[in-house]
C-alpha distance (Angstrom), angle and dihedral (degrees) to the residues before:
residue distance angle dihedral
X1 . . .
X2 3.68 . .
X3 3.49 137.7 .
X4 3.99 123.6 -171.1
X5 3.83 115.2 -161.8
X6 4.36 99.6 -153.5
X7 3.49 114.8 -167.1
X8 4.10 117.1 -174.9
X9 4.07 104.0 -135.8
X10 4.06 126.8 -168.8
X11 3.95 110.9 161.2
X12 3.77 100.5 -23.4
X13 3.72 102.1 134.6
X14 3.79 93.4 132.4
X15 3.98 94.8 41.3
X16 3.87 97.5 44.1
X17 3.69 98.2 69.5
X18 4.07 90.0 57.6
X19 3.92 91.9 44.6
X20 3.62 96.5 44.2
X21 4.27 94.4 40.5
X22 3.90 90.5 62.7
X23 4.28 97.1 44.3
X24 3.54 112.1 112.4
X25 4.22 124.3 -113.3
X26 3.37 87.0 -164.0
X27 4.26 142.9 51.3
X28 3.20 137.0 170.5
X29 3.66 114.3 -111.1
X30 4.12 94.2 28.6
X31 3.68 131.6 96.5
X32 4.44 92.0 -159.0
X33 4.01 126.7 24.1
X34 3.35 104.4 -162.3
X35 4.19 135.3 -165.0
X36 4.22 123.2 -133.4
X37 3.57 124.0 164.9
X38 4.02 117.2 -176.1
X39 3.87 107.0 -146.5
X40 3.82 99.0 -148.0
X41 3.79 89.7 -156.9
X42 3.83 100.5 -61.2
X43 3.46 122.3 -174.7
X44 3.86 107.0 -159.4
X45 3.73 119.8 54.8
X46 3.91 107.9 -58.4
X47 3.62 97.3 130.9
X48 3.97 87.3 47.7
X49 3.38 100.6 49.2
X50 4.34 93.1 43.3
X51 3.77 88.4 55.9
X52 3.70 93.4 46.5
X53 3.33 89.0 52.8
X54 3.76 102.3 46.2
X55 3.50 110.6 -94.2
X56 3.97 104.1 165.9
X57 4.55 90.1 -154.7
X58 3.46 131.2 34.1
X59 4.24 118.0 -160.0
X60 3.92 107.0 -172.8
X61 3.50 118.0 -171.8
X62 4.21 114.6 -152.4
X63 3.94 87.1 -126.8
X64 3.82 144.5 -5.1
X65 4.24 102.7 -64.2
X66 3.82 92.0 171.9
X67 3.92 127.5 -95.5
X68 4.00 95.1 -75.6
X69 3.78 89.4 53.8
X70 4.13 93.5 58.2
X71 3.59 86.2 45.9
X72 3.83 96.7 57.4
X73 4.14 87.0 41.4
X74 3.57 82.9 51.7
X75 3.90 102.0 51.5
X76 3.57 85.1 41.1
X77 3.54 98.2 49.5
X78 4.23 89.7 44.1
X79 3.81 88.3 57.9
X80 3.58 102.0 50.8
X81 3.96 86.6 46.4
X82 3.60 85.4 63.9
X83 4.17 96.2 -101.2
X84 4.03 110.3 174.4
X85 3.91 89.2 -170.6
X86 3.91 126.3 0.0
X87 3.23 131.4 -159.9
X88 3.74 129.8 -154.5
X89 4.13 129.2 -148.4
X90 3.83 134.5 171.8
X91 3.93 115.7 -113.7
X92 3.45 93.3 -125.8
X93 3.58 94.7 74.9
X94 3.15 100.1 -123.5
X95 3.58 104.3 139.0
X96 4.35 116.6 65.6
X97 4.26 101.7 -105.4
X98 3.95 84.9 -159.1
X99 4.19 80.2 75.8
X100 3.58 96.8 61.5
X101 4.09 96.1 99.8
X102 3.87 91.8 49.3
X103 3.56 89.3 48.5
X104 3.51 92.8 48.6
X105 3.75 102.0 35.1
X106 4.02 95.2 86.9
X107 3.53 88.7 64.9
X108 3.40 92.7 46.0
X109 3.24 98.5 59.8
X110 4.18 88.6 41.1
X111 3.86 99.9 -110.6
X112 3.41 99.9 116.9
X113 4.01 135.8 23.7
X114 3.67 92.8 -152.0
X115 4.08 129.7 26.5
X116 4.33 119.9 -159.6
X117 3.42 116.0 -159.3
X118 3.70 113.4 -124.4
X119 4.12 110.4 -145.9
X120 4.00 91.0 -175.7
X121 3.94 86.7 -122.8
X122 4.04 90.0 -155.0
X123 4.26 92.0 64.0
X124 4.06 94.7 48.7
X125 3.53 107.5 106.7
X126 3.91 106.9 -157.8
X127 4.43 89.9 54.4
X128 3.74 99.6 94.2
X129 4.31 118.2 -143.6
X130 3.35 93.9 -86.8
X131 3.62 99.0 47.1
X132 4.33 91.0 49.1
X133 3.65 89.3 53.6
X134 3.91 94.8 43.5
X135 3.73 87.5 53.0
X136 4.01 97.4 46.3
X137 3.80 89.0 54.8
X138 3.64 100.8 38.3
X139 4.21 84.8 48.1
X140 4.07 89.1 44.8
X141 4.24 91.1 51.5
X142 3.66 85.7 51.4
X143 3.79 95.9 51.6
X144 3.94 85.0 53.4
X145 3.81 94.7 44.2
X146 3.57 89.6 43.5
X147 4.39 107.5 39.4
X148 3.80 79.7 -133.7
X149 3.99 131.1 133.4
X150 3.99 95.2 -146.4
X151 3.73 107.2 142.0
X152 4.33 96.7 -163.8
X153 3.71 102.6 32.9
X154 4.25 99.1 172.4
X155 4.10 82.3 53.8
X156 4.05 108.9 125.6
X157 3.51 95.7 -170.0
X158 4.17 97.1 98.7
X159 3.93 143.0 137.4
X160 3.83 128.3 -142.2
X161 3.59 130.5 -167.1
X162 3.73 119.9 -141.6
X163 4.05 99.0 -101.5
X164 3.97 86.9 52.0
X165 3.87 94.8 40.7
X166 3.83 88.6 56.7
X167 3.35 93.1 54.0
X168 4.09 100.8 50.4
X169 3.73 112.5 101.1
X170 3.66 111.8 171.0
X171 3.91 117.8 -155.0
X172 4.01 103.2 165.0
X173 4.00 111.3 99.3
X174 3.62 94.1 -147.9
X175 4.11 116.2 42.8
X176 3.99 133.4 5.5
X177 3.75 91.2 -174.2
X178 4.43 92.5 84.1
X179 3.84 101.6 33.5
X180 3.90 97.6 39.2
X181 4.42 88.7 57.7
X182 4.27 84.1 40.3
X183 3.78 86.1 45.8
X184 3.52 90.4 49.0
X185 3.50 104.4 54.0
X186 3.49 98.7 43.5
X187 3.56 86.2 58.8
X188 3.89 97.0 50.0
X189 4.19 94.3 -114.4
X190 3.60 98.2 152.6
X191 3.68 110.8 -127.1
X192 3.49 135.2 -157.1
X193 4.13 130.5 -161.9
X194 4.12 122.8 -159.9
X195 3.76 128.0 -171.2
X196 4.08 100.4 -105.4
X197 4.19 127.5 -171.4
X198 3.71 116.6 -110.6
X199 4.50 122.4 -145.0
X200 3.38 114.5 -128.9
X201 3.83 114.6 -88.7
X202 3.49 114.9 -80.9
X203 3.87 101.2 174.9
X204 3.74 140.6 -3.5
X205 3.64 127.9 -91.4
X206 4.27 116.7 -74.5
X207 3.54 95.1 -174.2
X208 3.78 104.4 72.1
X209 3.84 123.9 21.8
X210 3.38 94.3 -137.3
X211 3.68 140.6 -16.0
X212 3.41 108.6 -90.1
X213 3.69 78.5 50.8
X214 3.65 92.9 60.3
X215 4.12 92.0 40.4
X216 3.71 90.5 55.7
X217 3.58 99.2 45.3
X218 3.76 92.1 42.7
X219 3.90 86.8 53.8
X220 3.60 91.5 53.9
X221 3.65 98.0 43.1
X222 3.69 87.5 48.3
X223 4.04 103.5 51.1
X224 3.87 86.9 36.1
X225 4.02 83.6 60.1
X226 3.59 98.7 37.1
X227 3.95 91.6 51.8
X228 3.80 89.5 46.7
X229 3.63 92.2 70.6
X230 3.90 102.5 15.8
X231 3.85 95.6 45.5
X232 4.11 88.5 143.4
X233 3.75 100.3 46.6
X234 3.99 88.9 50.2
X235 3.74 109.6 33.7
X236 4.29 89.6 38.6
X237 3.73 92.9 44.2
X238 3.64 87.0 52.9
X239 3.93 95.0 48.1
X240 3.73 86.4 48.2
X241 4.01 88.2 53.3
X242 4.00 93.7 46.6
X243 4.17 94.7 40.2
X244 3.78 82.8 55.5
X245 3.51 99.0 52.9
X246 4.30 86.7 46.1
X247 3.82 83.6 56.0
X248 3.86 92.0 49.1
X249 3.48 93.3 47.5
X250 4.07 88.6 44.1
X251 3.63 91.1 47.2
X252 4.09 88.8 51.7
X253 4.04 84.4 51.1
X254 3.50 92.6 49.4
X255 3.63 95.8 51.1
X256 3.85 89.5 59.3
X257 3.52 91.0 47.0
X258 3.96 95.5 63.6
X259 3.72 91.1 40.6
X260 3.59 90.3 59.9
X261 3.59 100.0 -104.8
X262 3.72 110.7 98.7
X263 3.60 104.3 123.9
X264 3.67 95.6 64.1
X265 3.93 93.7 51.0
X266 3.69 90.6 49.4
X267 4.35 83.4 118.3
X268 3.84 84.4 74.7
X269 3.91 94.5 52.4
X270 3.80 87.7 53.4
X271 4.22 94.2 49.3
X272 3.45 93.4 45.3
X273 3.95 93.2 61.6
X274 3.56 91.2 39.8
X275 3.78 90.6 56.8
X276 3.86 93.6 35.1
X277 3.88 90.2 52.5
X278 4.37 86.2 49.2
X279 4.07 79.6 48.9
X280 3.96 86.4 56.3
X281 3.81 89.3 42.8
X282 3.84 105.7 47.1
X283 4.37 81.1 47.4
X284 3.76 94.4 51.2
X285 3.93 85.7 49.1
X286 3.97 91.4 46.7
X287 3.93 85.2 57.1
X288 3.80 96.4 47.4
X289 3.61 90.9 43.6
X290 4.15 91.9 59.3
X291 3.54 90.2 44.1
X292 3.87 86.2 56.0
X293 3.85 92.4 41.9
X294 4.01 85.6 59.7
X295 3.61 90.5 47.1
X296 3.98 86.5 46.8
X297 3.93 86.8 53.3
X298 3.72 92.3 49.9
X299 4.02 89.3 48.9
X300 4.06 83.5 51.0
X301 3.32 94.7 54.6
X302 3.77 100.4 47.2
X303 3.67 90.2 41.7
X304 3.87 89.9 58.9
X305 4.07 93.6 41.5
X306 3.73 84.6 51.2
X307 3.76 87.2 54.3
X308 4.02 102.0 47.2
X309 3.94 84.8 52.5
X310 3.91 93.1 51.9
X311 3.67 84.9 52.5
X312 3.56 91.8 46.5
X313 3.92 95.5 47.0
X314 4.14 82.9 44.3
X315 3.59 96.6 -129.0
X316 3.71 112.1 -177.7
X317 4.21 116.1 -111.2
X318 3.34 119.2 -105.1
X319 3.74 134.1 -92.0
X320 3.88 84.1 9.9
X321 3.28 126.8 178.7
X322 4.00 134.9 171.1
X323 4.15 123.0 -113.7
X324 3.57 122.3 -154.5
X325 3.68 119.6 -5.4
X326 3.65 118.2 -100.9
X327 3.70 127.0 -93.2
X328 3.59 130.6 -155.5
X329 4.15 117.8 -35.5
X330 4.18 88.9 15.0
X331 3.61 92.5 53.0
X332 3.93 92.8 64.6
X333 3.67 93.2 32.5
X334 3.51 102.7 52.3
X335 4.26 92.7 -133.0
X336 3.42 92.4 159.3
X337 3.42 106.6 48.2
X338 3.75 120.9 81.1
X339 3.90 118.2 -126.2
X340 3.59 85.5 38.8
X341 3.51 103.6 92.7
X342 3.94 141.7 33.7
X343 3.71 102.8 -78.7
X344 3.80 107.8 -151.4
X345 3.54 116.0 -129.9
């Protein structure tokens, strides 16, 4: 068994060294622990600092693609380099290392394809009021859009097995951490959330530039993933909402109609066919949208046969590069280099 600890990287040469000094070499359960930092187009010395500090796989990306598109490089990267579970964490070392058997530990012991790591957001001392309650809600909206029990859904700190690793395919430009739980339990991957330690802060945020920031583009990201695979609930409880307000506003017309007063409510005849005719609209899109959400499913599907035969043909990942140079038994069997050995499909 293998497990690959991923951690997404851009500019964190003077957090790396902390992150990476406290990851384990060694778990219960696994055969090989292995290092892989994606380099979302950094321009200090990441990559420098990783391979001086022992980092067994190296994913560079050309330029900065966002923080969800070094996590899907890094899943992808972790399965063709033969991972049997992976595990991702931030490189601000934010999340306690010393966690990482308890996190992976349900799948382990095959009860869950895919393990959250549950900060308990109300005991961290640096989130402010606000930011607690903000992250309750969002987390509670995501259990709902999701049919999930995950108690800290914007937590990084998360293990996959290989079945629900092949099936991950992140769209969103901005965060994985929302539409990969949403993804997951619309697809029936049973998931799994333990209470994890958090490090003391060591720098603010990146990926938002403020809150509100991060609310709004959370909201977005969330209804846009929701509607992706619940077009009918959203678009035809909507249309049910708007025809019921044209047959209000009818009803109101009709009223003054009997009492003799009809033409000078005529206003109300109009609005109610404007917002019947949006009612018609927002239904037609609700049935496009499902037929577009089977195509979508179809696209999955392909997308993760295409995957088990690239792992079965052993093609190399992409944008590869090697960490630290082999010592000792690795150096004359090649362990970290990909191509090199069996990869399990």
């Amino acid at each position: 068994m293998k497990l690959i600890i991923q951690i997404p990287c851009f500019n964190e040469e003077a957090q790396l060294p902390a992150t990476l000094a406290d990851l384990p070499r060694q778990v219960d359960g696994f055969d090989e622990v292995e290092w892989l930092i994606v380099d979302d187009g950094s321009t200090d010395r990441t990559i420098e600092v990783a391979r001086s500090n022992g980092v067994d796989h190296i994913v560079r990306l050309t330029n900065n693609k966002g923080l969800a598109a070094g996590f899907q490089a890094g899943l992808d990267a972790s399965l063709k380099l033969g991972a049997d579970v992976i595990v991702n964490t931030d490189a601000d070392n934010q999340y306690s290392a010393a966690d990482i058997p308890k996190l992976v530990a349900p799948i382990i012991d095959g009860s869950a394809d895919m393990v959250i790591g549950d900060r308990q957001v109300m005991t961290i001392e640096h989130f402010s009021p606000l930011k607690k309650s903000l992250q309750r809600l969002g987390s509670w909206v995501v259990r709902q859009a999701s049919d999930t029990d995950v108690a800290d859904t914007t937590s990084g700190f998360r293990a996959y097995n290989r079945e629900a690793a092949l099936q991950m395919a992140v769209v969103s430009r901005f965060t994985y951490t929302l539409e990969t739980i949403i993804q997951a339990g619309k697809m029936l991957v049973a998931t799994d959330h333990v209470p994890i330690a958090t490090n003391p802060q060591t720098r603010e945020s990146r990926l938002f530039p403020s809150i509100w920031s991060y609310v709004r583009r959370n909201s977005v990201s969330i209804f846009r993933i929701y509607a992706q695979y619940e077009p009918l609930r959203i678009f035809w409880g909507l249309a049910a909402i708007i025809a019921l307000a044209a047959f209000v506003v009818w009803a109101r017309y009709l009223y003054f109609y009997i009492d003799g007063d009809g033409a000078g409510h005529v206003q109300s005849l109009i609005l109610g066919a404007v917002l019947f005719n949006a009612a018609l609209l927002l239904g037609a899109l609700g049935v496009i949208g499902d037929l577009l959400y089977a195509n979508r499913v179809m696209q999955q599907r392909t997308f993760e046969r295409v995957r088990r035969i690239e792992l079965q043909l052993g093609i190399p990942p992409s944008h590869y590069e090697p960490g630290a140079e082999p010592t000792g038994q690795e150096a004359t069997t090649g362990a970290h280099a990909p191509g090199r050995e069996p990869v399990k499909a």
